[in-house]
MARRO-899224 format. One record per residue (C-alpha): residue number from 1; residue in three letters; x, y, z. Coordinates in nm, 3 decimals. Layout:
N
num  residuo  east  north  up
NUM  ALA  X  Y  Z;
...
END
This chain:
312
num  residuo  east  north  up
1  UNK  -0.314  1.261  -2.201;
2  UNK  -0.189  1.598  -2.287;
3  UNK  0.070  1.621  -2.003;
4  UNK  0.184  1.964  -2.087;
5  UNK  -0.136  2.090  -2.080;
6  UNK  -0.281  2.350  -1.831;
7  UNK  -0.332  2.145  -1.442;
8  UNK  -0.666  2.138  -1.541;
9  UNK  -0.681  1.936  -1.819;
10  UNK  -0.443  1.734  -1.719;
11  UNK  -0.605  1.654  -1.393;
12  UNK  -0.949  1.647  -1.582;
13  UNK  -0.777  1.326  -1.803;
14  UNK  -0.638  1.192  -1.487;
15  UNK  -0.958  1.154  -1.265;
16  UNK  -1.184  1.005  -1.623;
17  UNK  -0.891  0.757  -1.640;
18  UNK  -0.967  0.632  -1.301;
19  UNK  -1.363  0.688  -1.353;
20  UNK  -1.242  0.381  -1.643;
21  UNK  -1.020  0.140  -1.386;
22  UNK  -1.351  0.198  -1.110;
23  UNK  -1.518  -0.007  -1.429;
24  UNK  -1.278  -0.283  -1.364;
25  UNK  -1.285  -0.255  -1.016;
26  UNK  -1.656  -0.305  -0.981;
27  UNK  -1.688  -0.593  -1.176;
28  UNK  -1.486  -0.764  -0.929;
29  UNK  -1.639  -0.722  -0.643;
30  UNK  -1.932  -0.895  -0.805;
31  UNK  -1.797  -1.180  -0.815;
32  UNK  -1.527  -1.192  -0.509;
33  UNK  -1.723  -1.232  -0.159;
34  UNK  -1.580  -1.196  0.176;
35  UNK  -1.567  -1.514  0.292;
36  UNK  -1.819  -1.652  0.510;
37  UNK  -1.594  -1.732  0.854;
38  UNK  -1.467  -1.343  0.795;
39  UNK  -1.645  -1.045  0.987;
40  UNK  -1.666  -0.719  0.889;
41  UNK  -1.705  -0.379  1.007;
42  UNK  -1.848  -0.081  0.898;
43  UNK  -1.622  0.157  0.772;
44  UNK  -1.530  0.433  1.014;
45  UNK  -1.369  0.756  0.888;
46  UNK  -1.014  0.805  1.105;
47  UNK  -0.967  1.157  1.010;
48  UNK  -1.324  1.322  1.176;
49  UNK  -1.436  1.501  0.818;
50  UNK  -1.682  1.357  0.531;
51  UNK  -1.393  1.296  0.283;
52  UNK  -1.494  0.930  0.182;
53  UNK  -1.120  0.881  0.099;
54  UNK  -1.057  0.900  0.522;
55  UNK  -1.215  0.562  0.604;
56  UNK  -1.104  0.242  0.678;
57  UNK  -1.292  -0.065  0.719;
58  UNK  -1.143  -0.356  0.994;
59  UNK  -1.177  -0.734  0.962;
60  UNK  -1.103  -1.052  1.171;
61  UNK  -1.191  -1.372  1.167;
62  UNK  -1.536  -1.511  1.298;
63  UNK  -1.363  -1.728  1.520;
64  UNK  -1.136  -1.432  1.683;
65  UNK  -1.120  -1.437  2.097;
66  UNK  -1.378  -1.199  2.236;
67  UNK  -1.166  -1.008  2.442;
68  UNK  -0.801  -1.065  2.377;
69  UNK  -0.600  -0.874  2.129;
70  UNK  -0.535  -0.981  1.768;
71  UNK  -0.206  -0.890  1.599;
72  UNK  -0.277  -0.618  1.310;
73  UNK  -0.232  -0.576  0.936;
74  UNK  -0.267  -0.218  0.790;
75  UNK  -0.330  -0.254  0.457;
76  UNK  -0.277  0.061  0.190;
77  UNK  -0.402  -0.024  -0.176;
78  UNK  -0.239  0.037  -0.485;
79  UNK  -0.380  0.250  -0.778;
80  UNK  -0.085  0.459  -0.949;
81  UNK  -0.143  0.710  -0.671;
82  UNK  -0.418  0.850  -0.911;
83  UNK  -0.692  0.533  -0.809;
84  UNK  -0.844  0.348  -0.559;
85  UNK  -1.100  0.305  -0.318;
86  UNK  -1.169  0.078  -0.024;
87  UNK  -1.307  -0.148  -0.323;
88  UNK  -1.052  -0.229  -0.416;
89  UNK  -0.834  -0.443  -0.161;
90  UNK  -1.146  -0.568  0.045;
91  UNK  -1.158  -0.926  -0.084;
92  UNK  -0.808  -0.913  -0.102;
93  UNK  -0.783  -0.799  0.300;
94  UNK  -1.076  -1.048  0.358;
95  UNK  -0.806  -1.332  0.291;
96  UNK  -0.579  -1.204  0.499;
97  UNK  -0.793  -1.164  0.782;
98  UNK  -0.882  -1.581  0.709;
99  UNK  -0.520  -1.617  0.797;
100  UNK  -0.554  -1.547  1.171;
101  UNK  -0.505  -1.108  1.171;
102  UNK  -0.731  -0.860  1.236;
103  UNK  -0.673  -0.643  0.902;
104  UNK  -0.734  -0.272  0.841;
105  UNK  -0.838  -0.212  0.494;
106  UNK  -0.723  0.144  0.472;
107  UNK  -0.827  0.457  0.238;
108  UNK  -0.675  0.766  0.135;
109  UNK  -0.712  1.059  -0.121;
110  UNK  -0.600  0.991  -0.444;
111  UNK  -0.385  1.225  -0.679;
112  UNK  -0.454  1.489  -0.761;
113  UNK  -0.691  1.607  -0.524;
114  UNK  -0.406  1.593  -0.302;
115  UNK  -0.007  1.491  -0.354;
116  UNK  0.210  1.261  -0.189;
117  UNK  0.253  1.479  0.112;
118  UNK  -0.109  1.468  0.162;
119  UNK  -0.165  1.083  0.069;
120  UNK  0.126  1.030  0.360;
121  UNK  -0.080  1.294  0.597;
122  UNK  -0.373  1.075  0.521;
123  UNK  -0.228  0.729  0.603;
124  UNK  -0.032  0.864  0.929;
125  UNK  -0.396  0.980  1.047;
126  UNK  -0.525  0.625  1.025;
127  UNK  -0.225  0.492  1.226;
128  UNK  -0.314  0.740  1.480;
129  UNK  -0.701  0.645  1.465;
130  UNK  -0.604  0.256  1.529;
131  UNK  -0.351  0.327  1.789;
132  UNK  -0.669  0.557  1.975;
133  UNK  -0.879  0.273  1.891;
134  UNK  -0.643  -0.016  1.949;
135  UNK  -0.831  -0.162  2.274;
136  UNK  -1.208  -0.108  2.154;
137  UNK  -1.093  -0.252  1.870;
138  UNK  -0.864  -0.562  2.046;
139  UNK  -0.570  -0.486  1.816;
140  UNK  -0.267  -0.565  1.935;
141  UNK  0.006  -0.254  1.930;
142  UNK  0.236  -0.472  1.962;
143  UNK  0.209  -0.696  1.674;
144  UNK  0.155  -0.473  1.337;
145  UNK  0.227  -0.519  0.994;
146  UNK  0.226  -0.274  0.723;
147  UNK  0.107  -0.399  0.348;
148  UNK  0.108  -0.239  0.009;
149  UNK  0.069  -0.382  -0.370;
150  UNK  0.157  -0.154  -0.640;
151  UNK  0.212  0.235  -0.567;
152  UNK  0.050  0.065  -0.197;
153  UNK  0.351  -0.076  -0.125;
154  UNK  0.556  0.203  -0.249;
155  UNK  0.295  0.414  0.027;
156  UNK  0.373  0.159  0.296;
157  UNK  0.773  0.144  0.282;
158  UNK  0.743  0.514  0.292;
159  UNK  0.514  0.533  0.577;
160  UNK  0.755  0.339  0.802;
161  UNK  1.079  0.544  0.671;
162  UNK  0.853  0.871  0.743;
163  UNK  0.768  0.679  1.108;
164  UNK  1.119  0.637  1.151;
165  UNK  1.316  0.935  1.077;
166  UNK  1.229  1.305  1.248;
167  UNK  1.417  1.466  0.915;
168  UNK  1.132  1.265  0.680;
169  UNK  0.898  1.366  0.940;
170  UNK  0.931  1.758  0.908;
171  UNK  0.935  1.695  0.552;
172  UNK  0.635  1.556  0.537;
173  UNK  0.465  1.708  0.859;
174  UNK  0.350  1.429  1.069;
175  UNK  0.385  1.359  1.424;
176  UNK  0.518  0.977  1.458;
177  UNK  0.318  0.704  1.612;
178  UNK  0.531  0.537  1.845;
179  UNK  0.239  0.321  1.980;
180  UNK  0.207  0.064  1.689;
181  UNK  0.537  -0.129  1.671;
182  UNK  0.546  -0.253  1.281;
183  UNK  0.713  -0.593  1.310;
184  UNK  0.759  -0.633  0.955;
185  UNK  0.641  -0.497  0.550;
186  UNK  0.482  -0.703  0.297;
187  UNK  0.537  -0.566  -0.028;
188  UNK  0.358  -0.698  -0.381;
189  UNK  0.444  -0.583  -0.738;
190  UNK  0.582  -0.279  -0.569;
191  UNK  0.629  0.044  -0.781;
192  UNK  0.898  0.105  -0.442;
193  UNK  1.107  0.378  -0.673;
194  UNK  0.808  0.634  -0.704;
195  UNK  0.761  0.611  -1.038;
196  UNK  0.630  0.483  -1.384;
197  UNK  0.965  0.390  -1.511;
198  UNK  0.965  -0.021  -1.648;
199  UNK  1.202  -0.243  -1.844;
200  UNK  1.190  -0.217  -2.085;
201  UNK  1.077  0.165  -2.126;
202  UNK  0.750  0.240  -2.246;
203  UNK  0.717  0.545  -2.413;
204  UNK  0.363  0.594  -2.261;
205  UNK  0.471  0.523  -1.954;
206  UNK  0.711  0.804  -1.981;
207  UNK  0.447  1.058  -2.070;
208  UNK  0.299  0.923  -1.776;
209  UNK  0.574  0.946  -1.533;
210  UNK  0.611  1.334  -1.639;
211  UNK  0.235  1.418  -1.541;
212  UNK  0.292  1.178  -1.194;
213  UNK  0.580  1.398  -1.117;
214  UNK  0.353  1.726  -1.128;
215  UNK  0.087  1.612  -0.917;
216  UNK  0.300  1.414  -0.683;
217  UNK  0.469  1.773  -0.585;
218  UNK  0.100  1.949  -0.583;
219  UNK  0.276  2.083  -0.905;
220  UNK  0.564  2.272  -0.696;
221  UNK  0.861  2.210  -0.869;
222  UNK  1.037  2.276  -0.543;
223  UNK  0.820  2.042  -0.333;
224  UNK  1.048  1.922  -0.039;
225  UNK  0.949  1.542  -0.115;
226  UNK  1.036  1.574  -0.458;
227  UNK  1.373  1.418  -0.335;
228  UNK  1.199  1.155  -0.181;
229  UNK  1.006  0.956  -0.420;
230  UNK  1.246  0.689  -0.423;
231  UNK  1.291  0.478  -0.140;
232  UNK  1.716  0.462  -0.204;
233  UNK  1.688  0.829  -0.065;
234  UNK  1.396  0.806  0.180;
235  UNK  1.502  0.462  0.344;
236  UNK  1.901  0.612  0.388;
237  UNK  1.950  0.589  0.693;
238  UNK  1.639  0.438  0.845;
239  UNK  1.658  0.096  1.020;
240  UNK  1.444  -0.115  0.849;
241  UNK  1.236  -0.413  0.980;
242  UNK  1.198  -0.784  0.802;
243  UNK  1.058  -0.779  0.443;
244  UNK  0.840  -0.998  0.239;
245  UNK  0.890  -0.909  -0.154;
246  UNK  0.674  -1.050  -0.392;
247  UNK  0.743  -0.993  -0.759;
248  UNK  0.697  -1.165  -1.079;
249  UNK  0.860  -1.163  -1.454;
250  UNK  0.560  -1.107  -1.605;
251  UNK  0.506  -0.795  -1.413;
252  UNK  0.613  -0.477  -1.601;
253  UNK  0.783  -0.279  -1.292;
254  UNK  0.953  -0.639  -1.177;
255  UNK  1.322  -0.460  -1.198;
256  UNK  1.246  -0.208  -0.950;
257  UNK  1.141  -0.519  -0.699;
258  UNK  1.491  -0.706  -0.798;
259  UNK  1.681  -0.372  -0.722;
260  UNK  1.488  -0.287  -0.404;
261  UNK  1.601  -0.704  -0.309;
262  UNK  1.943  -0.616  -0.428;
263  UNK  1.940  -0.279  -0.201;
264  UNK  1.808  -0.466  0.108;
265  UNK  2.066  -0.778  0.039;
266  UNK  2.321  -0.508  0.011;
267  UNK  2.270  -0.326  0.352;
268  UNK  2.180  -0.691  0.517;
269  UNK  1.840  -0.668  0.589;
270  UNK  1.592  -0.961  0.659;
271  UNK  1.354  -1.083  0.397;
272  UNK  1.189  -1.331  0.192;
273  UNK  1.170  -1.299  -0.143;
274  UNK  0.904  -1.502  -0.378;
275  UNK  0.922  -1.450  -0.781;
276  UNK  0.688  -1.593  -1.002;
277  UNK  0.847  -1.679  -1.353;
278  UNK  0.739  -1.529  -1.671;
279  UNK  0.346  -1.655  -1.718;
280  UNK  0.125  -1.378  -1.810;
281  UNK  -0.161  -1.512  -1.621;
282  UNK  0.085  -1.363  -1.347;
283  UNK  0.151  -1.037  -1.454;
284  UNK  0.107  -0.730  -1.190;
285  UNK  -0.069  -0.764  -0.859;
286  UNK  -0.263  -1.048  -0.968;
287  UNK  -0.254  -1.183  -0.599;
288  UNK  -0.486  -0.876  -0.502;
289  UNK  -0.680  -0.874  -0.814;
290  UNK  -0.767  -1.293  -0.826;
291  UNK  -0.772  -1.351  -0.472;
292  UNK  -0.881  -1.722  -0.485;
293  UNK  -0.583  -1.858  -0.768;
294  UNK  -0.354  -2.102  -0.663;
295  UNK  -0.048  -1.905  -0.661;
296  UNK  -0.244  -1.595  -0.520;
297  UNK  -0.353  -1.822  -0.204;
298  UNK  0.043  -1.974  -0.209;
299  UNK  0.127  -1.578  -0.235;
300  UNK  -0.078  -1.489  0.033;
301  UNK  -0.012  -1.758  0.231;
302  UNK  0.330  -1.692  0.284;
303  UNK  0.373  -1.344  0.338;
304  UNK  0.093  -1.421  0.655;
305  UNK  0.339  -1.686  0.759;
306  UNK  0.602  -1.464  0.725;
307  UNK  0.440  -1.237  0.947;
308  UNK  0.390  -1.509  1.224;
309  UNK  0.745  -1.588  1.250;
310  UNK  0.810  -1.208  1.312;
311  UNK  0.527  -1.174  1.611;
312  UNK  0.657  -1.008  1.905;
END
């Protein structure tokens, strides 16, 4: 990718790389099916406009009560920042709606026809859509869980520190939603630090991480986020809620997991941690991408029973 090209090459090369993962992406869904005792609905756009990145889609089990509430997971999908689609999460949020939760299988626009501002813009306007929506919908404000694989759960920890914090808010210019009380994160494979960076380094990745930079900031070198890619600056200060972590050794971006553990161990916050050990069957967010392996129903499993033990 020529990274030092003008924007519009570089963003040219940016959307045909994810025109290549959609490739992937499709060939998936063929063959992983919402399960038959999940229901669907039709995805709504939360933001009032035609951008198909401002939908979400919600699912609960068949069996769900009629009328009474059902605690909530928001879901926010992974993709580098640069890819992804409701597509891509669905079977994945399918499972997790088997589990007992009504799940909301969220969009948002992808880099970089917006930057992270925006993509945080985006996913605050869907928390605002469910909290409208929370009693047509019988979702339970009360009981709501934020998830995120990959740059998702990168999204999701920043979401809650932007929730939290008035100075993060103005930063990013959103207006909080006290409404939905988040009772805990689940975080897979995260890329929590906001960037390409692995152990060991790989010298494409660096390119990489150059041209993520750029369209992270809308390609303002001054951008007011810029600071707050990674989550030691953006979750300073921020009281944050119980955490499931799910990381393996086979994943390439596994150290920033084991220093976001070691950061939350440090300041003596709740959480769970699960690592896989070093099988490359394993390697990064392979719970989202093979829903129905062992290990990805033993994943899933408990991060939902995580969850339960942190209902209100």
């Amino acid at each position: 990718m020529a990274i030092d090209a003008p924007d519009w090459v570089r963003n040219a090369a940016i959307r045909a790389f994810a025109l290549v993962v959609d490739k992937g992406v499709d060939d998936r869904a063929g063959r992983l099916r919402a399960p038959d005792d999940v229901v669907m609905e039709a995805p709504v756009s939360y933001a009032g406009d035609r951008d198909p990145s401002h939908r979400l889609e919600i699912m609960r089990p068949a069996n769900a009560p009629r009328h009474a509430p059902m605690p909530l997971i928001v879901d926010i999908h992974g993709g580098g920042w640069i890819h992804g689609h409701l597509d891509v999460n669905r079977a994945y949020c399918s499972r997790l709606a088997e589990r007992g939760f009504a799940v909301a299988n969220v969009d948002y626009r992808n880099q970089p026809d917006t930057d992270l501002r925006g993509q945080v813009r985006d996913l605050f306007a869907a928390l605002h859509w469910l909290a409208d929506h929370a009693g047509d919908e019988r979702l339970d404000k009360s009981n709501v869980f934020l998830t995120g694989d990959s740059a998702g759960a990168h999204l999701a920890l920043l979401v809650y520190c932007v929730n939290a914090s008035a100075r993060l808010r103005t930063i990013f210019g959103v207006e909080p939603e006290p409404r939905l009380a988040i009772r805990a994160i689940g975080l897979a494979n995260g890329v929590v630090e906001g960037t390409y960076r692995a152990d060991p380094p790989s010298p494409l990745l660096a390119v990489a991480d150059r041209a993520l930079l750029k369209v992270m900031c809308g390609g303002d070198p001054n951008a007011p986020w810029r600071p707050y890619r990674s989550y030691v600056r953006f979750a300073a200060g921020v009281d944050l809620p119980p955490m499931f972590v799910m990381t393996g050794l086979a994943d390439p971006f596994y150290d920033q997991s084991a220093r976001l553990l070691g950061y939350l161990r440090g300041r003596g916050i709740e959480f769970e941690e699960l690592v896989w050990p070093n099988d490359r069957r394993l390697e990064h967010v392979f719970s989202i991408t093979e829903v129905d392996w062992e290990e990805s129903r033993l994943t899933n499993a408990a991060m939902c029973d995580f969850f339960a033990r942190h209902l209100g």
